[in-house]
TORGU-141741 format. One record per residue (C-alpha): residue in three letters; x, y negated, z. Coordinates in steps of 0.1 Angstrom, whole numbers, plus 5000, padded with zeros to 4 digits. Layout:
BEGIN
ALAXYZ/...
REM end
This chain:
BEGIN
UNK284974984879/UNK287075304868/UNK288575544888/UNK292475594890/UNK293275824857/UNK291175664836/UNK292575404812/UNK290875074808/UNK289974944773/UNK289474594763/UNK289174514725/UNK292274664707/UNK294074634741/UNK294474984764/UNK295974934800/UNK296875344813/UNK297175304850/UNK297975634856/UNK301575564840/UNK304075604870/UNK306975374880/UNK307675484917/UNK307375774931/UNK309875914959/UNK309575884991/UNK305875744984/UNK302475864995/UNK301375854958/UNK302575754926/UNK303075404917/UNK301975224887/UNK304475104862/UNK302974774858/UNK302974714895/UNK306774784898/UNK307474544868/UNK304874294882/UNK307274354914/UNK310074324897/UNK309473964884/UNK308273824915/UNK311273894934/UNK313473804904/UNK312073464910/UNK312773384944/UNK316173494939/UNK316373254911/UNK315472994939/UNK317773134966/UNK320673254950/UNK321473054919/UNK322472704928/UNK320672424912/UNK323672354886/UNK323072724873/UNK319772684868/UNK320472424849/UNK323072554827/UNK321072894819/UNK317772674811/UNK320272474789/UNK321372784770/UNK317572904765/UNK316372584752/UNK313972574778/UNK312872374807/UNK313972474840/UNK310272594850/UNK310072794818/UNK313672914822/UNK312173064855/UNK309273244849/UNK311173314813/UNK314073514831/UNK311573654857/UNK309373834828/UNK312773974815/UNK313574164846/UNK309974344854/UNK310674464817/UNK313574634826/UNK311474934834/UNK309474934805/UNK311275234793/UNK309675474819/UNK306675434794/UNK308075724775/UNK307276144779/UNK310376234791/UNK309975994825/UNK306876074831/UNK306776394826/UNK309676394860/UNK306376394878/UNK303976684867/UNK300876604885/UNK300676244869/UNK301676364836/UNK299476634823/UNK296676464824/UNK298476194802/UNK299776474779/UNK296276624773/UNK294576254770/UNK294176274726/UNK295975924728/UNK299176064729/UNK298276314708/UNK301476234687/UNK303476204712/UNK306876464713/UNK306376694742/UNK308976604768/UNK311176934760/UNK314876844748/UNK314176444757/UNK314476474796/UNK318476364787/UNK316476014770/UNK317275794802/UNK314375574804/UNK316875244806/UNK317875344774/UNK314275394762/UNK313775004775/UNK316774894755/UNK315575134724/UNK311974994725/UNK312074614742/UNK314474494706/UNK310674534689/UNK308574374717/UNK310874084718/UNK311273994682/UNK307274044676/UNK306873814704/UNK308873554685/UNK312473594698/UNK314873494675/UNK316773764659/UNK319373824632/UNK318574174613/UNK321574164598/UNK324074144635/UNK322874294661/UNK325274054685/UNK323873734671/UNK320273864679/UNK318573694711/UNK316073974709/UNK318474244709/UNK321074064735/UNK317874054767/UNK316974424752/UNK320574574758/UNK320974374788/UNK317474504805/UNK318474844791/UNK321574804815/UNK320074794848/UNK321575144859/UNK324974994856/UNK326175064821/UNK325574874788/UNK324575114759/UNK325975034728/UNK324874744702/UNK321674924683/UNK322574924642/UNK320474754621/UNK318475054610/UNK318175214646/UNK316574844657/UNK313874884625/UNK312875244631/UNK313975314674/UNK311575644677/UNK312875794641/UNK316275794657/UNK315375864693/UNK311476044694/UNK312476064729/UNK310875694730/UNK307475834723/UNK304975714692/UNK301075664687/UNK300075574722/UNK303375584743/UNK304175234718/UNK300675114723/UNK301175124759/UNK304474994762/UNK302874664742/UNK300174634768/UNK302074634793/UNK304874364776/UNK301574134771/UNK300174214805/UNK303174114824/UNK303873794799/UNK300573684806/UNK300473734845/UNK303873564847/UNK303273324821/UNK306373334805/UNK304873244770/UNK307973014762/UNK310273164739/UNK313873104743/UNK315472924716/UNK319273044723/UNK321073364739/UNK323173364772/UNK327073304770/UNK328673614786/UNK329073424820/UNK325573374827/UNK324573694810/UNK326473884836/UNK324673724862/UNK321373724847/UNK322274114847/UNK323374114878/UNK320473954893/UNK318174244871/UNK319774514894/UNK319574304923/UNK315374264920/UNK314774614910/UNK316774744939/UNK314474534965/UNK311274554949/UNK312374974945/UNK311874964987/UNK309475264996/UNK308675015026/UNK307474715002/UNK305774934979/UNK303475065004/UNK302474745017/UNK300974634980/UNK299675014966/UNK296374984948/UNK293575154958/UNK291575434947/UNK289675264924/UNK292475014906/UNK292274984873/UNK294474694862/UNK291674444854/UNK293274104843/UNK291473984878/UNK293374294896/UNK296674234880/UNK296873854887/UNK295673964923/UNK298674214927/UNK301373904912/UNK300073714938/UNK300673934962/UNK303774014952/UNK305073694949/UNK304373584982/UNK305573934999/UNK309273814979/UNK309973595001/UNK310173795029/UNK312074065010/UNK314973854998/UNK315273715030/UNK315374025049/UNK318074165026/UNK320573805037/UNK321373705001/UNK321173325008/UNK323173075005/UNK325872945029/UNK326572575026/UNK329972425032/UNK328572135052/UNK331372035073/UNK333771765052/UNK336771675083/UNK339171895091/UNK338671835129/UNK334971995123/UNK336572305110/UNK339472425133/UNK339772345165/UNK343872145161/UNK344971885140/UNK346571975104/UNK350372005099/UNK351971855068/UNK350472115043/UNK347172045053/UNK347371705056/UNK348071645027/UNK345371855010/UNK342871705030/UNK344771315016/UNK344871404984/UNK342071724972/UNK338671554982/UNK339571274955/UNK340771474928/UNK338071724929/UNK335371444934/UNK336671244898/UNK337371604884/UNK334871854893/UNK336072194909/UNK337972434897/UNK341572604909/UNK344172524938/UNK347072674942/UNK349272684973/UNK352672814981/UNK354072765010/UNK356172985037/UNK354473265056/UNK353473095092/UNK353072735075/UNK349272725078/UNK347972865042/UNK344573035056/UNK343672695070/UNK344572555044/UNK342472765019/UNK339972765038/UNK339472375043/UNK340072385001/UNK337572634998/UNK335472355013/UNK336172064992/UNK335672294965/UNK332272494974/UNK331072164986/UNK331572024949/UNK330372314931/UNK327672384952/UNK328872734956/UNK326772994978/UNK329873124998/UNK333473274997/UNK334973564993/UNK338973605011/UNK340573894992/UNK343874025006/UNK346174304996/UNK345674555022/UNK342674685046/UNK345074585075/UNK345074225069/UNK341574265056/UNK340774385093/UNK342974115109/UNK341273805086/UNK337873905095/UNK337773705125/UNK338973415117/UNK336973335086/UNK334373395114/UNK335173165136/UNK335672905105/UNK331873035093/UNK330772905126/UNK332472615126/UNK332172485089/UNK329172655073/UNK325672605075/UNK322572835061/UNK323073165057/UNK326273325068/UNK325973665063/UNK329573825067/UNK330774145050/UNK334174335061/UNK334774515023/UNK337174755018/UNK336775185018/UNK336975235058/UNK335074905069/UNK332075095069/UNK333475235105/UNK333074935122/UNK329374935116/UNK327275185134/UNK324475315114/UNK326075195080/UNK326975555062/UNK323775505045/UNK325475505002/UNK322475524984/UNK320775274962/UNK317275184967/UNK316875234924/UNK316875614930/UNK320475594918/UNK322675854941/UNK326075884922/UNK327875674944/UNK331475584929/UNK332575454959/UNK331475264993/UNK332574914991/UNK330574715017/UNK330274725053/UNK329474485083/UNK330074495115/UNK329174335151/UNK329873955148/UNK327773645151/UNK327273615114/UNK327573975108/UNK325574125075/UNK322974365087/UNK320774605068/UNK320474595034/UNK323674415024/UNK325474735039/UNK323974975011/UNK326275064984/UNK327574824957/UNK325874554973/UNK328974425000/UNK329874104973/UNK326474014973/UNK326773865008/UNK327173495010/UNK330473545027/UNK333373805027/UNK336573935037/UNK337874255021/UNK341274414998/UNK341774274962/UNK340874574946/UNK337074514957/UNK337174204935/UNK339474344905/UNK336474594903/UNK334774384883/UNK336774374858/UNK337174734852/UNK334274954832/UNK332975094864/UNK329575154870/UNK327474804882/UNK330374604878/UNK328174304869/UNK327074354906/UNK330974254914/UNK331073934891/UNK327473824902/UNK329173874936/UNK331673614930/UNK330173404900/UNK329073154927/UNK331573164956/UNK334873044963/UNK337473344957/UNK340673314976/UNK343173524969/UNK346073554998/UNK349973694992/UNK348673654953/UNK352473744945/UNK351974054963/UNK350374264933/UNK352274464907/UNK352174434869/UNK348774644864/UNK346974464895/UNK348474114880/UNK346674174848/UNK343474234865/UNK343773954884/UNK344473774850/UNK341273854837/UNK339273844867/UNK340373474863/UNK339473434836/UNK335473554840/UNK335873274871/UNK336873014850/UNK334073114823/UNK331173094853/UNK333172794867/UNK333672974906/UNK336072764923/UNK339672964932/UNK342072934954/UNK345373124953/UNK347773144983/UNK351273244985/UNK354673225000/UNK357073364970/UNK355273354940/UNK357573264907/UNK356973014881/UNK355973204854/UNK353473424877/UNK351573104887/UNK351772954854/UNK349973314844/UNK346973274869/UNK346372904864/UNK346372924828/UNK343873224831/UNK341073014847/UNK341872734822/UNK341572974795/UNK337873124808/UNK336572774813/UNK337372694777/UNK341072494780/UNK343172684759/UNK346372414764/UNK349072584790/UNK348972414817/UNK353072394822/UNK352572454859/UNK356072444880/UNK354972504915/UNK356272354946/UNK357472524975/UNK355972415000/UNK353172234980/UNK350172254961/UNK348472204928/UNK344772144913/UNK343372274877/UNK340072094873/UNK337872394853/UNK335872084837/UNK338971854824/UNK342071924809/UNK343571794846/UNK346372014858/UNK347971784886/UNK351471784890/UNK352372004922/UNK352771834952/UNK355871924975/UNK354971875014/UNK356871845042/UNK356872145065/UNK356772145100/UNK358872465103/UNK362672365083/UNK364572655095/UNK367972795082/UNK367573145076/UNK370973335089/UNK371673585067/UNK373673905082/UNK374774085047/UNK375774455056/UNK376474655031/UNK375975005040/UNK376475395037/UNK373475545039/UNK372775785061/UNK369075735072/UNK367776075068/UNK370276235089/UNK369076395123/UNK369176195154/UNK371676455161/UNK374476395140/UNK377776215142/UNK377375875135/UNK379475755104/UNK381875455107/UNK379975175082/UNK377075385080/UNK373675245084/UNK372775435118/UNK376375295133/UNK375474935120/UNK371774975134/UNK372975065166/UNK375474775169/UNK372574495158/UNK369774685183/UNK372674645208/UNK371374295224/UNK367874365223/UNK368274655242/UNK370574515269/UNK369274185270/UNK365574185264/UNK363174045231/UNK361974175205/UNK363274305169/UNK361574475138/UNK363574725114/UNK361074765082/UNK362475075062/UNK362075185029/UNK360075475027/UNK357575665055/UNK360175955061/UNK363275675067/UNK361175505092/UNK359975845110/UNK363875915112/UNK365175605123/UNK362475565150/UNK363475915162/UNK367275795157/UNK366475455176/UNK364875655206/UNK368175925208/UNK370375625203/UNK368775375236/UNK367575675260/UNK366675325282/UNK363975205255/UNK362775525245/UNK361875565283/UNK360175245287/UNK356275195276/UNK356875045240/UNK360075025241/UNK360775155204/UNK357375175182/UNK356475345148/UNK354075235127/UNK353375305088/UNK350775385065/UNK350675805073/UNK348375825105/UNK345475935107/UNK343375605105/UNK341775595143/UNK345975615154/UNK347175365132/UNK344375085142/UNK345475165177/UNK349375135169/UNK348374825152/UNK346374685177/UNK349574735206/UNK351774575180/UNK349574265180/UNK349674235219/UNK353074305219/UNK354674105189/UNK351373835180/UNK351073475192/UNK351573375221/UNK347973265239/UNK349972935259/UNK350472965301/UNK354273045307/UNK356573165279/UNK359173415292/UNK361673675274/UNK359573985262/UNK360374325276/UNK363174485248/UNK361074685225/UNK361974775188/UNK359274845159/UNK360475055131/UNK358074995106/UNK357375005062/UNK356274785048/UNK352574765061/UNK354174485081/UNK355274215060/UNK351874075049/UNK349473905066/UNK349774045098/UNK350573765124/UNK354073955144/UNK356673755160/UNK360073925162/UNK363073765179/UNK365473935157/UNK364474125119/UNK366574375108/UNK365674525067/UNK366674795045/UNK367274615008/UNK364374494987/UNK363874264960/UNK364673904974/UNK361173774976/UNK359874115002/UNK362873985020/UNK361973675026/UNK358173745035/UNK360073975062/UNK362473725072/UNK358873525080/UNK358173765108/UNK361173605126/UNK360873355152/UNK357673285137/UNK355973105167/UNK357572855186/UNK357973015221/UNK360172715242/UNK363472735256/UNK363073045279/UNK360773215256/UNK364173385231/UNK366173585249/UNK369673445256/UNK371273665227/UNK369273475200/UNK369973175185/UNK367772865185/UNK364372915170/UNK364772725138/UNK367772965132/UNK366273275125/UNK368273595118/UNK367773865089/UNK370174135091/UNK370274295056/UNK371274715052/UNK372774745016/UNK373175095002/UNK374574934969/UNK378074964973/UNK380775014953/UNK381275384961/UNK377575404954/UNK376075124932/UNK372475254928/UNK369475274950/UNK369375624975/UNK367575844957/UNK365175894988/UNK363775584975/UNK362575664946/UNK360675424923/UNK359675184954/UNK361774914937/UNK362774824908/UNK367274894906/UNK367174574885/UNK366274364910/UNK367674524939/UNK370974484925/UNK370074114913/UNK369374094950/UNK372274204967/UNK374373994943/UNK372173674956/UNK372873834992/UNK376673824987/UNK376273464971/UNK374573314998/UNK374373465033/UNK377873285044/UNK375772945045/UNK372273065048/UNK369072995039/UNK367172665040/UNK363772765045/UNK362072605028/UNK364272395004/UNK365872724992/UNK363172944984/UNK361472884953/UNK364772884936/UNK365773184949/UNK362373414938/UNK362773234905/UNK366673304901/UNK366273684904/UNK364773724877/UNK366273484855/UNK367573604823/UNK371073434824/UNK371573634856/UNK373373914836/UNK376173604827/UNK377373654864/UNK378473984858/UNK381174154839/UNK381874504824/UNK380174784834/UNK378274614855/UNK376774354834/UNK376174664811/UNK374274864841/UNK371874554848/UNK371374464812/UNK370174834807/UNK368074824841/UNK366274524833/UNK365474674799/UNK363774944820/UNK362474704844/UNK360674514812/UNK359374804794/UNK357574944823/UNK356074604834/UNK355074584798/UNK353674924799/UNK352074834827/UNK350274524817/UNK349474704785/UNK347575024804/UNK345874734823/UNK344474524794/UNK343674904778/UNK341374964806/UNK339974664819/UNK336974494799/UNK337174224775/UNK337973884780/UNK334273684785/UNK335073514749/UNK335673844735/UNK331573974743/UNK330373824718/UNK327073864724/UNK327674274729/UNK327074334760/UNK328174694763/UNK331774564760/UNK331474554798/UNK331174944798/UNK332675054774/UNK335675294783/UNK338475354755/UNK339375714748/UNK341475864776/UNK339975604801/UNK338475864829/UNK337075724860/UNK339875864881/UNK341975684862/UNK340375364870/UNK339875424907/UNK343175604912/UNK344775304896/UNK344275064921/UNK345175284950/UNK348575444937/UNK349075814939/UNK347575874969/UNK345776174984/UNK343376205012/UNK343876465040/UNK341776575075/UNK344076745099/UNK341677065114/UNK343877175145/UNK343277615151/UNK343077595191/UNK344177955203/UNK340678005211/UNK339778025177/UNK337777695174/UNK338777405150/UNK339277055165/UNK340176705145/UNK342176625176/UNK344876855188/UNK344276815225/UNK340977025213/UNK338076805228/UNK336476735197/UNK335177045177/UNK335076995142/UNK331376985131/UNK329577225110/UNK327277005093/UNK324077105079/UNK321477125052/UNK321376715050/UNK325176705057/UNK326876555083/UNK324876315105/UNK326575975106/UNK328175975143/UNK329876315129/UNK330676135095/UNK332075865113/UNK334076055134/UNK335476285106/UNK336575965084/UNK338575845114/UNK340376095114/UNK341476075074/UNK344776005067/UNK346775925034/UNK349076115019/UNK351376084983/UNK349276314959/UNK352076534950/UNK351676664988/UNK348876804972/UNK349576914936/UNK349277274932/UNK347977354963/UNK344977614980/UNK342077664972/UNK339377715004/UNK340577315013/UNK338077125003/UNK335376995028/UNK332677245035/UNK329377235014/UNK327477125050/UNK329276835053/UNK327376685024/UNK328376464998/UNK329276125012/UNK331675884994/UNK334175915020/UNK334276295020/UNK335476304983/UNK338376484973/UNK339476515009/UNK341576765016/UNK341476975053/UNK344677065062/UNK344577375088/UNK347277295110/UNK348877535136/UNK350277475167/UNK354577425168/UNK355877365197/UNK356977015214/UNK353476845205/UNK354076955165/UNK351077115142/UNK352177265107/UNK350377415077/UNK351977575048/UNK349577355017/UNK350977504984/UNK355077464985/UNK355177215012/UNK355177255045/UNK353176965061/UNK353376875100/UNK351676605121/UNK353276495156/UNK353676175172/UNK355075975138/UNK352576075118/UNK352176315088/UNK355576505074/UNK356276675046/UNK359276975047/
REM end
């Protein structure tokens, strides 16, 4: 037998062991056949664990193979992803192993490794595995690249970092180490084919594939690529199974090591949690512990049946906020994951508030409804909080860069644990809860977003308040739909105010990525339902539903001069908006109960909460009597504001209902979705009719009995919104403390509606739908005249040209549609001139800065609290550690990023802390102390302050 660094020969074949695939964090290096021979093995039992039974099916279909060959097929492809570190400029990354390599005459021609080290060895395995494959027998087309089976598994194993290189040309394909001699020649290609017929031939994957993959099942073949590398990469695992000293890679040896390896994969995929859940219970009664109301009555009536004669596909569901929708979805999600045989769900909502306050009650419907395994992921930036011991943002490929931490867990009874809570890996859980933008990843040419679509190629996706996203998030949402539809995930879309034409949009997107290219001529129904089968050109017709909540909205129209910014101090104008706010708070604070005033902007809300307090001494003195809560805390004082507000303002848990002690929120708009608040009374600052009426939802939202309203209300099914206009005749635009919040188009459409109707109310929910599809009805302009009808014509023009401009940038940066790959793969990646990954991240959070408040006690010690208990930690060589990382990104609060245009230099977080996700482009902000509980700091030409309502700008 030969020692290690020796090569073993048999016939023309040479197998060099001494060729490294693993080496950090090892006690020696690893051979590169063993890591591919790794590879494989747990690429196979994910096959059998992840991929349901109709995918196998489908992607042994496209192959032209049987399902058995399709396995072990697929499984060869991914220990070849590697292949590449078969080349000077990887090995030589480890000295020791490589100059004995580099004086061995075989690789005599061989290119010494200086000016190749920037040849990334994924490359090199796309570069060189074009060759193996068609001398294997893989079909191939010379002439296109795209149409080449060879070259479409060569550029998709030369992905496995996360990015698709481009299609090779025709020419680079014939002659790879003329045009990159980074790949090595002479006995750098000999070994790379010994190793291709050494890992065939212990896999025995000697089938060749008659057909490529569709884009669909190419992305999750991809995904799954990434997936097996990254487990089998485990310094752990690879210990367990290192050679000996006297390995050689016999045929005996290597069939010894697969075997090993193979069995050992069990264990490793199901330590890592990526099952499958199965949607095993089929009554409602099984899944939540009441009986359904008319909504989800009639789903469960009516869906099993359709989706049983027309295979799954998309529901959508619009009905008013408190009606029941997240059951609903969820027992939809059912019916549909049942019939698809899908591995779990993912609930995507619009904000990491409701993101927090949904996590528990897919739990409980996880234990209730779900079988197998129900590993639950809390995804969105800060959910990685909530889980002690989870800062860990490396990936086990050696891969540091990090864009951004996306998965968490934390401590429930199907919590995910371990490796699920690495980086990139959060959608890979059988279950989740998280914000959209975790989702619309995918479908933006960010690094591993294949990870993303494999993610949610398999679940259920339900989208809540889906008419809560803007013209550039729409778009991605649009083609996000339109990947589902092409890997046939079941959707389910929820909303309370969603027009027409925006639902036509998203169902028609799904139709068209499962292959129906007919619109579907959706008209939704408010309250109702609808079904698009994603095998049959079956679009139901919506289904209105009787609610259990008909309610007359009262409509209090004020119009308003607005005077919101002035100090608590100052007169109070006659028909202003302080004198009208103090009139309607009038009750509440004489007679008890509960009201909510949602404001415009964070600095109108800090006002009229310090205007509220000067203007009812009584509240202000009373625990919770007036509350503030927005977006500009630091995040550890905002979970805890939000926390009170759902004790003092959520459901009530049954016993005896009594009047609530008076107490007034002032809030933004962080309040009007998905958070579960009861107010007796809710006042609002003008916004577009449909935020209005999602506000107006917060109203008398539970039913509470006779002596649960306090006597100054009406009765419950008569709600009251009080609406503050600005736009009056003296002044018919939008304050210009407002900005661009709104669009003026449609706040003056609004206010016009406001006028029209508030003498007879609102029927809630007869009126609705007609009303979010009225304001933005073209013929609107007819009810106008003169300069007016001028003004809106020229606002909506505006209005248009930046939603258009919008949905432009979006379709400009997001990746192609799936029927646009066409077999090029790098499509996925590719990033258009201009297209900077700021941009793309930036994009989906706004313009919005990150700041750390670092408070100088007079002792000459910095603190991140200003009572000075907690010293603000130094860090170290390996950064902070993560109790200290934790308790820094608590403490991080957001900001509007011209706070921080143009400011100091020194503010950036100190090179000890080290380089976690959470820590980037942070900003500390040095705050001084001024007086009355108030810290300043003077950050380029602002002067920023932090008290008691949160971050201000002067």
């Amino acid at each position: 037998m030969l020692k290690r660094g020796e090569a073993r020969v048999s016939g023309a074949c040479v197998l060099d062991v001494r060729l490294w695939g693993k080496e950090s964090g090892l006690s020696t290096p690893y051979p590169v056949l063993c890591h591919l021979l790794d590879t494989s093995a747990v690429f196979q039992e994910l096959w059998d664990v992840m991929l349901s039974k109709e995918t196998r099916s489908v992607l042994a279909g496209a192959l032209g193979l049987g399902a058995e060959q399709a396995r072990s097929t697929i499984s060869f492809w991914a220990g070849l992803h590697d292949i590449g570190k078969i080349t000077p400029g990887f090995q030589a990354k480890s000295p020791v192993s490589y100059t004995p390599v580099r004086d061995d005459p075989s690789y005599v021609n061989a290119p010494g490794p200086e000016g190749e080290m920037g040849f990334r060895h994924e490359i090199a395995s796309h570069w060189s595995l074009y060759g193996l494959l068609k001398q294997a027998g893989y079909p191939d087309d010379e002439r296109l690249m795209r149409r080449s089976v060879s070259h479409q598994i060569a550029q998709l194993l030369g992905g496995h970092h996360g990015v698709f290189e481009a299609a090779l040309k025709s020419k680079q394909a014939a002659r790879p180490s003329d045009y990159n001699p980074g790949l090595g020649s002479g006995g750098w290609a000999d070994q790379r084919q010994v190793h291709f017929d050494e890992l065939r031939r212990a896999t025995g994957a000697l089938a060749v594939p008659r057909g490529g993959l569709p884009a669909g099942l190419a992305v999750v073949v991809a995904g799954l690529v990434v997936v097996a590398d990254w487990l089998a990469s485990q310094a752990s695992a690879i210990e367990a199974r290192m050679p000996g000293a006297g390995w050689s890679g016999t045929a005996a040896e290597v069939d010894a090591h697969w075997q090993v390896a193979v069995r050992a994969a069990r264990g490793v995929v199901r330590a890592a949690r990526l099952g499958r859940a199965g949607f095993s219970a089929e009554e409602f009664g099984l899944m939540f512990p009441f009986a359904p109301n008319s909504l989800q009555r009639d789903l469960v009536e009516h869906l099993p049946a359709m989706v049983a004669k027309d295979g799954p596909g998309i529901v959508l569901v619009t009905a008013p906020t408190g009606d029941g929708k997240t059951e609903a979805a969820l027992f939809a999600a059912s019916v549909l994951g049942r019939a698809a045989d899908a591995r779990g769900l993912y609930f995507a909502l619009p904000t990491m508030g409701t993101a927090d306050a949904m996590l528990p009650r897919v739990e409980a419907y996880a234990a209730r409804a779900l079988s197998g395994e129900r590993a639950l992921m809390l995804l969105h930036s800060m959910a990685w909080l909530d889980s002690p011991g989870a800062v860990d943002c490396s990936s086990e490929s050696g891969d540091q860069s990090g864009e951004e931490v996306i998965s968490a867990g934390r401590g429930t009874a199907v919590e995910a644990d371990g490796w699920l809570r690495g980086a990139r890996r959060g959608l890979l859980a059988p279950l989740g809860v998280g914000t959209i933008d975790q989702a619309l990843g995918a479908v933006l040419p960010l690094r591993y977003n294949v990870l993303r679509l494999l993610g949610l190629s398999d679940k259920v996706f339900v989208v809540d308040e889906a008419h809560a996203y803007g013209p550039w998030m729409h778009q991605l949402l649009v083609r996000l739909l339109e990947w589902l539809g092409e890997m046939r995930a079941p959707v389910v879309l929820l909303s309370a105010t969603l027009t027409g034409r925006t639902a036509g949009s998203l169902v028609d997107a799904y139709r068209r990525g499962a292959g129906i290219r007919e619109p579907s001529g959706v008209v939704p129904r408010y309250p109702g339902w609808l079904f698009a089968s994603a095998a049959a050109e079956v679009v139901s017709s919506a289904r209105g539903t009787r609610t259990d909540r008909v309610r007359t909205l009262r409509v209090s129209h004020r119009p308003v001069a607005w005077d919101a910014l002035e100090s608590a101090g100052a007169p109070v104008l006659e028909g202003g908006r302080r004198a009208v706010l103090r009139e309607v708070l009038a009750p509440v604070a004489a007679g008890g109960g509960t009201a909510l005033v949602c404001c415009t902007t964070v600095a109108e809300a800090q006002q009229t909460y310090r205007d509220m307090r000067a203007a009812f001494p009584e509240l202000a003195a009373s625990p919770g009597g007036v509350r503030l809560l927005h977006s500009r805390y630091p995040a550890d004082e905002r979970a805890r504001i939000t926390a009170e507000c759902a004790a003092a303002y959520g459901k009530p848990e049954g016993g005896p209902v009594s009047v609530r002690p008076a107490s007034v929120l002032v809030a933004t708009q962080v309040v009007e979705q998905s958070l579960d608040f009861d107010f007796d009374l809710v006042v609002s600052d003008l916004a577009p009719i449909a935020q209005l009426l999602q506000r107006a939802g917060r109203g008398r939202r539970h039913r509470r009995g006779p002596l649960g309203r306090p006597a100054w209300a009406a009765a419950e099914d008569e709600p009251v919104l009080v609406v503050l206009d600005p736009l009056t005749a003296e002044a018919p635009g939008p304050p210009r403390s407002w900005g661009a919040v709104y669009d003026a188009g449609l706040l003056l459409r609004t206010s016009r509606i406001l006028q029209e109707r508030a003498p007879s109310g609102i029927a809630v929910p007869d009126d609705v739908q007609r009303l979010v599809d009225d304001v933005y009805e073209e013929e609107f302009v007819d009810r106008l005249e003169g300069s007016a009808r001028e003004e809106l014509v020229r606002l909506d023009e505006e209005r248009l040209a930046g939603e258009a401009a919008e949905r432009h940038l979006a379709a400009w940066t997001s990746i192609c549609s799936p029927v646009d790959v066409k077999g090029d793969l790098s499509k996925l990646s590719a990033r258009e001139a201009g297209v900077t990954q700021d941009l793309l991240t930036t994009r989906l959070g706004a313009d919005t800065g990150r700041v750390l408040c670092l408070y100088q006690q007079a002792n000459g010690v910095s603190t991140l609290d200003p009572q000075g208990t907690v010293e603000a930690p130094g860090g170290g060589r390996w950064g902070l550690r993560p109790a200290e990382l934790a308790d820094v990104a608590r403490r991080v609060a957001p900001v509007p990023g011209r706070w921080l245009r143009g400011g100091e230099s020194g503010t950036a977080v100190p090179q000890g802390w080290g380089t976690h996700p959470s820590l980037r482009d942070l900003v500390l902000l040095y705050m001084v102390p001024a007086g009355e509980g108030s810290w300043v700091c003077q950050y380029g030409r602002f002067t920023i302050s932090m008290s008691g309502v949160g971050l201000e700008v002067h």
